[in-house]
Backbone as ProteinMPNN parsed JSONL, in Angstrom:
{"seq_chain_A": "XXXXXXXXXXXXXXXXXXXXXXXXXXXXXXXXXXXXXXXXXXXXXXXXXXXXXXXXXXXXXXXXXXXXXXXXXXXXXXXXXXXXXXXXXXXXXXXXXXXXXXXXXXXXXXXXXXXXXXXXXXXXXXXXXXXXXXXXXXXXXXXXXXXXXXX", "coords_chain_A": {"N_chain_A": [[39.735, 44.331, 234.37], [36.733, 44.438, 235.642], [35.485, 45.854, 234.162], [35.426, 44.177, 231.414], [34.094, 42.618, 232.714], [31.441, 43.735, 233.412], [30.401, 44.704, 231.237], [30.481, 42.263, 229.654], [28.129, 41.795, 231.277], [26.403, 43.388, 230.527], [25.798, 43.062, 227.885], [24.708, 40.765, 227.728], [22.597, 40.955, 228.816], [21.433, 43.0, 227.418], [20.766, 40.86, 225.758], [18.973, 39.118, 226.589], [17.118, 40.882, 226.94], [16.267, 41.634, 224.063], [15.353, 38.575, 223.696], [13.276, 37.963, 225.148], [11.637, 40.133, 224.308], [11.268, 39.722, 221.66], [9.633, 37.343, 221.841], [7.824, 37.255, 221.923], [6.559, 38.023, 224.981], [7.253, 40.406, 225.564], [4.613, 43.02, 226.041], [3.362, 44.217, 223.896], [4.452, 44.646, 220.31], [7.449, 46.947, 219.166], [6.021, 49.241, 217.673], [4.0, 51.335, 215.41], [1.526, 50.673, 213.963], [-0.669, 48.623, 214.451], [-3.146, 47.551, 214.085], [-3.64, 47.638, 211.178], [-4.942, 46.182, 208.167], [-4.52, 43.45, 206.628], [-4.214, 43.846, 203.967], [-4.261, 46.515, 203.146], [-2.291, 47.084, 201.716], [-0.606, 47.008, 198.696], [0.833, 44.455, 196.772], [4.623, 43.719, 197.14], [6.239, 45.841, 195.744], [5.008, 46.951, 193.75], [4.926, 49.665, 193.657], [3.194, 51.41, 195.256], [4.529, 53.249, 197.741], [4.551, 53.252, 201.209], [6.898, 54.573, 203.064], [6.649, 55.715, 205.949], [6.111, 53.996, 208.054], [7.133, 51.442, 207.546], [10.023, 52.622, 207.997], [9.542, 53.524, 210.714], [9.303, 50.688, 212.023], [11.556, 49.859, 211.244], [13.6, 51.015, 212.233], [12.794, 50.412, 215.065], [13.031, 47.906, 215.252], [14.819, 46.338, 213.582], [17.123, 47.866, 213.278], [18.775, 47.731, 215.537], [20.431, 45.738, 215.272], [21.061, 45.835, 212.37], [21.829, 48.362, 212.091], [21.219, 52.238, 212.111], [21.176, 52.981, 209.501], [21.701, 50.521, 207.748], [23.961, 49.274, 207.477], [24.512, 47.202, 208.667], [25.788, 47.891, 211.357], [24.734, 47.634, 213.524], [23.833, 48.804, 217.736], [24.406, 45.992, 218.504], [25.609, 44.245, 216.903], [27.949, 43.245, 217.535], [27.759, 41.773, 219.327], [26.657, 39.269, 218.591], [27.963, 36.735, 218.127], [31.174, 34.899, 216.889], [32.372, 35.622, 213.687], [29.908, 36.493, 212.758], [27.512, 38.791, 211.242], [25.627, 40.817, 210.676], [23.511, 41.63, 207.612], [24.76, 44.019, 205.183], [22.207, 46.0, 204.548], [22.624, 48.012, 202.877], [24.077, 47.567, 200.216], [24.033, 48.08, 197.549], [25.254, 46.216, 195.495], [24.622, 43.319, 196.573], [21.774, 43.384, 197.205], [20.69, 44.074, 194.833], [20.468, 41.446, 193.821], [18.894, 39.843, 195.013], [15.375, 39.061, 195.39], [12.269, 40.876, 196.142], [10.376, 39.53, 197.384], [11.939, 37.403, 198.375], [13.12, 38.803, 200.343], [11.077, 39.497, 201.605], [10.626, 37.144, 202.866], [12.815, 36.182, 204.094], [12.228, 37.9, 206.352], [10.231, 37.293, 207.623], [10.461, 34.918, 208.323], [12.98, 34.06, 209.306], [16.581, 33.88, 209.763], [17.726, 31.336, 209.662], [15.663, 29.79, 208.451], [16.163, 30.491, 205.473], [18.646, 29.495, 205.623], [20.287, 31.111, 206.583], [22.197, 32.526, 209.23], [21.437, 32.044, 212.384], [21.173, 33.893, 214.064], [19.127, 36.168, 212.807], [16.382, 36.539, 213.524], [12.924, 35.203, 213.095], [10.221, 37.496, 212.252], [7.38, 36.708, 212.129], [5.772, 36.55, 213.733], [5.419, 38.687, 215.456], [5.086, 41.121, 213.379], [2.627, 41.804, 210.615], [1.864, 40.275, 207.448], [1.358, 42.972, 205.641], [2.949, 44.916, 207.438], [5.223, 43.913, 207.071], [6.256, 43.89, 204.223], [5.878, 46.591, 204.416], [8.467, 46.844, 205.505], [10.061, 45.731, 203.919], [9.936, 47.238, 201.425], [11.007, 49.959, 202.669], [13.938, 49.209, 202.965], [14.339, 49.154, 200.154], [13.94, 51.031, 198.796], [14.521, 53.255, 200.216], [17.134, 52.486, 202.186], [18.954, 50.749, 200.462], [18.309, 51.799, 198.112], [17.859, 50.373, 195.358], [16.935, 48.251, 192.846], [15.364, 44.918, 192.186], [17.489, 43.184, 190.064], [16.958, 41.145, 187.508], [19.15, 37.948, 186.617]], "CA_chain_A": [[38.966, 43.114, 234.527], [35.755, 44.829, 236.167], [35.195, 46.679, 232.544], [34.865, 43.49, 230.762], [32.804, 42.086, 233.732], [30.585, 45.092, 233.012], [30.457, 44.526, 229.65], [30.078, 41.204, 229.442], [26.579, 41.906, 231.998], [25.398, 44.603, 229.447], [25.754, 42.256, 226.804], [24.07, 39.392, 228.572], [21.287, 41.645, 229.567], [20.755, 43.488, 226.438], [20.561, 40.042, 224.267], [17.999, 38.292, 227.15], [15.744, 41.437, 226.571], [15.791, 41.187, 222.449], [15.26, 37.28, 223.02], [11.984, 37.868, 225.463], [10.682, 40.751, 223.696], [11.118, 39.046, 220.385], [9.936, 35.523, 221.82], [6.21, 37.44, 222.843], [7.038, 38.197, 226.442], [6.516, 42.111, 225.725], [3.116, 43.293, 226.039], [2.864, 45.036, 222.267], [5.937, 44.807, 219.933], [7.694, 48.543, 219.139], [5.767, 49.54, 215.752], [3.378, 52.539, 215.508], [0.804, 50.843, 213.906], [-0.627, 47.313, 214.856], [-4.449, 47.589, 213.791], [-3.942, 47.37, 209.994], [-5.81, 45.0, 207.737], [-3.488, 42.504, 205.739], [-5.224, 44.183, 202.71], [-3.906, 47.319, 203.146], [-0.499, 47.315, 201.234], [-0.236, 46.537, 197.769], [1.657, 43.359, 197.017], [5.844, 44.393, 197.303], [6.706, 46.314, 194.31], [3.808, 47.72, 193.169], [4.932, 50.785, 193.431], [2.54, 51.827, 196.487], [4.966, 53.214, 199.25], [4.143, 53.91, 202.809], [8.661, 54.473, 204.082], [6.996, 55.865, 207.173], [5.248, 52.765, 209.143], [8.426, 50.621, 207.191], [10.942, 53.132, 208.579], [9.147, 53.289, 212.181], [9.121, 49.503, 212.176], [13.145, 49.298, 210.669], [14.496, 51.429, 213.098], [12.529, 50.009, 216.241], [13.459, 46.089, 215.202], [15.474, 46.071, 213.081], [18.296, 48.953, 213.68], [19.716, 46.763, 216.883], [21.536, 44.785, 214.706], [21.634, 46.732, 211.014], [22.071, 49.824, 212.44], [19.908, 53.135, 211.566], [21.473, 53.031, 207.943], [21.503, 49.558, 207.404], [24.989, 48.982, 207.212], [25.395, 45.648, 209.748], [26.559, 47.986, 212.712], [24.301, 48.197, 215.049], [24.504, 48.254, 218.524], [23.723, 44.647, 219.011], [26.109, 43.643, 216.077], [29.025, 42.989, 217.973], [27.293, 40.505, 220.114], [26.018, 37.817, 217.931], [29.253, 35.674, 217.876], [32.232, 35.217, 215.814], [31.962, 35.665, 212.559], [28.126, 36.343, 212.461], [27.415, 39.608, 210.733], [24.42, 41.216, 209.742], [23.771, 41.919, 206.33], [24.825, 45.348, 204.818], [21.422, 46.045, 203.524], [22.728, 49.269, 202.099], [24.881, 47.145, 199.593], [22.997, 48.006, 196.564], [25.119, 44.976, 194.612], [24.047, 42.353, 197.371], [20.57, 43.302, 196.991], [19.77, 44.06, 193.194], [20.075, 40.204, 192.889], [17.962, 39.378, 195.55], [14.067, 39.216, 195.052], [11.644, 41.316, 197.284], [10.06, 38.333, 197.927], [12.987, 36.359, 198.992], [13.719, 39.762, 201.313], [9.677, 38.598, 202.385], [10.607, 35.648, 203.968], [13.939, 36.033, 205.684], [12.425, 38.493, 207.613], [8.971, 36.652, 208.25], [10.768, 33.149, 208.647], [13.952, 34.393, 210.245], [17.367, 33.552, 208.526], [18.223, 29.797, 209.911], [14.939, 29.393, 207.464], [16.669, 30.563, 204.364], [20.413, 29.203, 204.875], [21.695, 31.833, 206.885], [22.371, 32.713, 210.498], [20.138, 31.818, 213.296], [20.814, 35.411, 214.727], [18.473, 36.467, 212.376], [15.23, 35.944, 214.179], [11.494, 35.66, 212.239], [9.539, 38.561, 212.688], [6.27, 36.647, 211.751], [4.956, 36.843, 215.659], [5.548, 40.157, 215.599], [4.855, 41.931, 212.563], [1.887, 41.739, 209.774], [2.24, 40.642, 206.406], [2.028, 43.915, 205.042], [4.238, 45.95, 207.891], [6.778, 43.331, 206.612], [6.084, 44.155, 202.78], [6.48, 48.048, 204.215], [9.836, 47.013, 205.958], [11.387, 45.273, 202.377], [10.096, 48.68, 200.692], [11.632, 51.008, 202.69], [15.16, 48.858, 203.183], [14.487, 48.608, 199.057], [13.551, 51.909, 198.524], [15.378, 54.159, 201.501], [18.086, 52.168, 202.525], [19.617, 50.008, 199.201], [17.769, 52.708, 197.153], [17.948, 50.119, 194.561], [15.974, 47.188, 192.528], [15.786, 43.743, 191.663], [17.813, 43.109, 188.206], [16.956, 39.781, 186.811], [20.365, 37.729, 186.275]], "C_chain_A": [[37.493, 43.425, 234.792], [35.401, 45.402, 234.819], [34.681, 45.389, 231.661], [33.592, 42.282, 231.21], [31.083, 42.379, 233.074], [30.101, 44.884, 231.659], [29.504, 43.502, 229.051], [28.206, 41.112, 229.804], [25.75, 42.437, 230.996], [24.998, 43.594, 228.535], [24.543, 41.141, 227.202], [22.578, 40.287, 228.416], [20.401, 42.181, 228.326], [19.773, 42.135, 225.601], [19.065, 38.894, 225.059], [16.569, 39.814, 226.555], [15.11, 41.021, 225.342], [15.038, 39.665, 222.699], [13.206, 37.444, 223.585], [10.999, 38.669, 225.238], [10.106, 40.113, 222.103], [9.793, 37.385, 220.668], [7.895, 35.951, 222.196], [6.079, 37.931, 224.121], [6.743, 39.256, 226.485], [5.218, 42.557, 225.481], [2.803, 43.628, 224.68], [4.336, 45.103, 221.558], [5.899, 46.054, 219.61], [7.187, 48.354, 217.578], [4.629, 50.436, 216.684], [1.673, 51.831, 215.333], [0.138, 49.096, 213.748], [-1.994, 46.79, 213.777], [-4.492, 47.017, 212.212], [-4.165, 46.307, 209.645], [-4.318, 44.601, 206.698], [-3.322, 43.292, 203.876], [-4.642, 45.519, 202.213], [-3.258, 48.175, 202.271], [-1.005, 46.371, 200.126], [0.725, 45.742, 198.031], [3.102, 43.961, 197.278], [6.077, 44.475, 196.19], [5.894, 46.641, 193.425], [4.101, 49.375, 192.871], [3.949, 52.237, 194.675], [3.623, 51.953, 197.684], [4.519, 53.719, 200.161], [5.274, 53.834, 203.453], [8.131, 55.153, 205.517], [6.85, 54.884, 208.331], [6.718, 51.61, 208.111], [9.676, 51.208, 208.06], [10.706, 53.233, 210.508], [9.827, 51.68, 212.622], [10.676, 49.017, 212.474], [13.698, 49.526, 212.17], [13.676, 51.149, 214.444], [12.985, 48.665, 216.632], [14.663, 45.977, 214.739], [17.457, 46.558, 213.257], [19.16, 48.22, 215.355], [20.88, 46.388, 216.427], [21.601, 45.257, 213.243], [22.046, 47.906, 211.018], [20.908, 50.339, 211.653], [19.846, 52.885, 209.896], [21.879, 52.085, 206.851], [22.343, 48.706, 207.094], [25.566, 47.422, 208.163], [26.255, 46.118, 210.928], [25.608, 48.549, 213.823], [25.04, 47.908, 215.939], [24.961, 46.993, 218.786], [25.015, 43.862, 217.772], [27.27, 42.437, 216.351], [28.827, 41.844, 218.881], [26.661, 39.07, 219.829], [26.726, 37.029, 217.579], [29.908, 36.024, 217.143], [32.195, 34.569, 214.689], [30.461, 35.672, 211.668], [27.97, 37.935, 212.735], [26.467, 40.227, 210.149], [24.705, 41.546, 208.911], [23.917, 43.356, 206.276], [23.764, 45.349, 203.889], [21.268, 47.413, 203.126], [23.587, 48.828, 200.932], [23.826, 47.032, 198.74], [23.879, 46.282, 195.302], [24.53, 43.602, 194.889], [22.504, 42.311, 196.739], [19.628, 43.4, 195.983], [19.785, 42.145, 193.108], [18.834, 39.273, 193.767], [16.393, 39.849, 195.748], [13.093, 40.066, 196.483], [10.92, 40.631, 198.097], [10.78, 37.742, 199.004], [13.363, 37.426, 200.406], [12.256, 39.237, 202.587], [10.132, 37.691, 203.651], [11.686, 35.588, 204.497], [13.516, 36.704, 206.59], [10.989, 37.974, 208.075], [9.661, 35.093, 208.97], [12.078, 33.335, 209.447], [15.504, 33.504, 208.757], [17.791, 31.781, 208.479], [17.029, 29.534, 208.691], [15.075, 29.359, 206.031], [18.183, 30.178, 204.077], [21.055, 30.145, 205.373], [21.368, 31.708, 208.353], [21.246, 32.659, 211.457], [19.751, 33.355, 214.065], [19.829, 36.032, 213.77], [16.827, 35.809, 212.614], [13.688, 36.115, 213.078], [10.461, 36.053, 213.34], [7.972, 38.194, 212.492], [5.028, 36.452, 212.995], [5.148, 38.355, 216.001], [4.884, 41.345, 214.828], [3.187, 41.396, 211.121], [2.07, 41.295, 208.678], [2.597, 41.611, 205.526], [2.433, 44.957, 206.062], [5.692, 44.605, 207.67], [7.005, 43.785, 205.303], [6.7, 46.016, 203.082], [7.886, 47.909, 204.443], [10.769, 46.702, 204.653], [11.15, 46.638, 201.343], [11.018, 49.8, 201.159], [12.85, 50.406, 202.89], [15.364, 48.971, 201.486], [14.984, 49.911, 198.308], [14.664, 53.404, 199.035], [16.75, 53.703, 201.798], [19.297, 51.409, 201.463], [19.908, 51.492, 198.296], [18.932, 51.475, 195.645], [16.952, 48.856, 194.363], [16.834, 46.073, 192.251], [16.516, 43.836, 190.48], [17.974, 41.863, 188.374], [17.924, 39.175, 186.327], [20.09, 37.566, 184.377]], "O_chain_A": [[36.769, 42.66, 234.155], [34.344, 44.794, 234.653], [33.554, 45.493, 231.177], [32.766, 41.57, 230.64], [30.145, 41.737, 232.601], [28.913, 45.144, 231.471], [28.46, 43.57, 228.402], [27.311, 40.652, 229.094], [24.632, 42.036, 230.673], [23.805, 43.303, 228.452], [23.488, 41.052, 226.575], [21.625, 39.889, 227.747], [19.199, 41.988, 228.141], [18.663, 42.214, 225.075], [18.352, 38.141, 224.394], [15.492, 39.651, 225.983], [14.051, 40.407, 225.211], [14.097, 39.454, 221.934], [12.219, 37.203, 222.89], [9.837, 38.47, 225.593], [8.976, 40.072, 221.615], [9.321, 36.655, 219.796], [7.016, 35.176, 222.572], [4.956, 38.43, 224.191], [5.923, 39.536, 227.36], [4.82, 42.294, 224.346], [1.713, 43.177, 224.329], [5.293, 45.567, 222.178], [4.811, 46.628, 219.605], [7.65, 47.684, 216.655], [4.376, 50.41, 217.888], [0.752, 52.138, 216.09], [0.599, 48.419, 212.829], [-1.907, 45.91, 212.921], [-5.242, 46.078, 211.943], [-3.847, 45.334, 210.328], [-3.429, 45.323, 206.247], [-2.482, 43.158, 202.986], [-4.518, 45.697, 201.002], [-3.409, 49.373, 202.031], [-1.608, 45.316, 200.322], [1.461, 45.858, 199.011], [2.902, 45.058, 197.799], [6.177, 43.487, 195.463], [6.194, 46.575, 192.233], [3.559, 50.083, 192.022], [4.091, 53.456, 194.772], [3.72, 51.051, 198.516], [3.982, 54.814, 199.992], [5.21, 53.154, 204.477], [9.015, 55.234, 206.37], [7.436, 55.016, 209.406], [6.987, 50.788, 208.987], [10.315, 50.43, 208.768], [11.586, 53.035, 211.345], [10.734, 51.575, 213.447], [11.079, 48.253, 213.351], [14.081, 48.701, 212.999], [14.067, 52.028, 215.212], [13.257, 48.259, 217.762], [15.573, 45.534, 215.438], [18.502, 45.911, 213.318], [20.189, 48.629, 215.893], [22.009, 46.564, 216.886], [22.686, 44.842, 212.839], [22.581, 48.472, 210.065], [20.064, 49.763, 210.967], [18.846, 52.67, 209.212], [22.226, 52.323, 205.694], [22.06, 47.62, 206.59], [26.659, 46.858, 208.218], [27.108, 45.429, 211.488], [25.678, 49.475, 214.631], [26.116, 47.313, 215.902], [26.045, 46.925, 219.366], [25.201, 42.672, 218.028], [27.487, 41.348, 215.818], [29.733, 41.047, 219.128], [26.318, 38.14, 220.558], [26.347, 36.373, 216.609], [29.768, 37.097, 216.556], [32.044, 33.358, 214.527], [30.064, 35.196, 210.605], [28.148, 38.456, 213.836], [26.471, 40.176, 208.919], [25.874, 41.902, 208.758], [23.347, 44.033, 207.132], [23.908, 44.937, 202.738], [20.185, 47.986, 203.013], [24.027, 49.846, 200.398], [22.886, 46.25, 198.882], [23.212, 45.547, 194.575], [24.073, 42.844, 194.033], [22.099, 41.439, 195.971], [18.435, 43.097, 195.949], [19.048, 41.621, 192.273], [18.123, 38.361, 193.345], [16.183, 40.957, 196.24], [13.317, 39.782, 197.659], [10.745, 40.903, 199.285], [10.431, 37.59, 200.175], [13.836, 36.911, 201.419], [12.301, 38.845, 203.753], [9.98, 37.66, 204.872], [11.728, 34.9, 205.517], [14.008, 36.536, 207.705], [10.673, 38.441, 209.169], [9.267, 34.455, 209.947], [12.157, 32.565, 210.404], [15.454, 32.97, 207.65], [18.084, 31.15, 207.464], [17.561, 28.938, 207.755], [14.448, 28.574, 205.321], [18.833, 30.328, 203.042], [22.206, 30.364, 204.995], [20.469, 30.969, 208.753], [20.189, 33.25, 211.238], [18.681, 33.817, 214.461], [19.643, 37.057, 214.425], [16.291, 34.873, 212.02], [13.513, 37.124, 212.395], [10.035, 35.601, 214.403], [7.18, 39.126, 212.634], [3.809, 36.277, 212.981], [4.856, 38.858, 217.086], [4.301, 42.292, 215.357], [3.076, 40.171, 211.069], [2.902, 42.113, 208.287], [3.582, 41.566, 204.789], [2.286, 46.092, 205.609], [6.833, 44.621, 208.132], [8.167, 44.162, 205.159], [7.533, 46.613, 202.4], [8.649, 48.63, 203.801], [11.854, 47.219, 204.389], [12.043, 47.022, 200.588], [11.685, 50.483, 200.382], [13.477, 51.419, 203.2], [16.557, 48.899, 201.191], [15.941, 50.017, 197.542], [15.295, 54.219, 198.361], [17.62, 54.563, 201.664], [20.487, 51.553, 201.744], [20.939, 52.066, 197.944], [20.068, 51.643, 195.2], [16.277, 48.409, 195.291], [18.051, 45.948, 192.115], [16.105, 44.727, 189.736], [18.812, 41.35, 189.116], [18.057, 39.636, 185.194], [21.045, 37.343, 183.632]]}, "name": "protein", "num_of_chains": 1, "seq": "XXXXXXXXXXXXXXXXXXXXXXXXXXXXXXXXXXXXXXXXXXXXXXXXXXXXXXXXXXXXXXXXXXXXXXXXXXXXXXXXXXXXXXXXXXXXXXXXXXXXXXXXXXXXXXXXXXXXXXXXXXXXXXXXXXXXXXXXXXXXXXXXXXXXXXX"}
């Protein structure tokens, strides 16, 4: 009984941090590099990568709840209710049909904005236009390692 007490606290505790680091509450969000100009980063899919300031970014935000390898197991996975699942964004068939764009804005607008799960929070208080453009390259690039194909 004391184990799932325990548990339960961790849980509790972990998901108030994510909400008040996410929500602004933390002095600087976890990314390497804050300063950059909007300008920076070729549009998404240009062919311009920068996977290290995308991969910094993934695995500081993102990796909670996709895990390191993008598979939908993070730590944090198990705690976002029943039947609410992050995406496997290593599922190269999932993601050839979806646009880099469309990858854009679930993670700037969060997912309740596109039709999916509210656990999917928008990163657009947090992150830059283009350290979001690096994050859909290197999940596109590194983690899918695959492209759009046009139906």
């Amino acid at each position: 009984m004391k184990s799932h007490r325990m548990r339960a606290i961790y849980i509790v505790l972990c998901l108030s941090m994510m909400v008040f680091a996410n929500a602004g509450f933390a002095k600087e969000p976890l990314k390497k590099e804050r300063s950059r100009s909007h300008t920076e980063l070729d549009p998404v899919n240009t062919g311009t990568y920068t996977g290290e300031a995308g991969k910094d970014n993934f695995i500081a935000n993102c990796s909670p709840c996709h895990g390191e390898t993008g598979k939908g197991d993070g730590p944090l996975a198990e705690t976002l209710g029943d039947g609410v699942k992050p995406r496997n964004l290593s599922d190269a068939k999932l993601l050839s049909v979806r646009t880099d764009e469309f990858l854009f804005k679930v993670i700037k607008s969060g997912g309740a904005s596109m039709g999916f799960a509210e656990a999917m929070p928008s990163w657009k208080e947090t992150f830059t236009d283009a350290e979001i453009k690096q994050i859909v390259q290197y999940i596109r690039k590194d983690i899918c390692k695959c492209k759009y194909k046009d139906k």
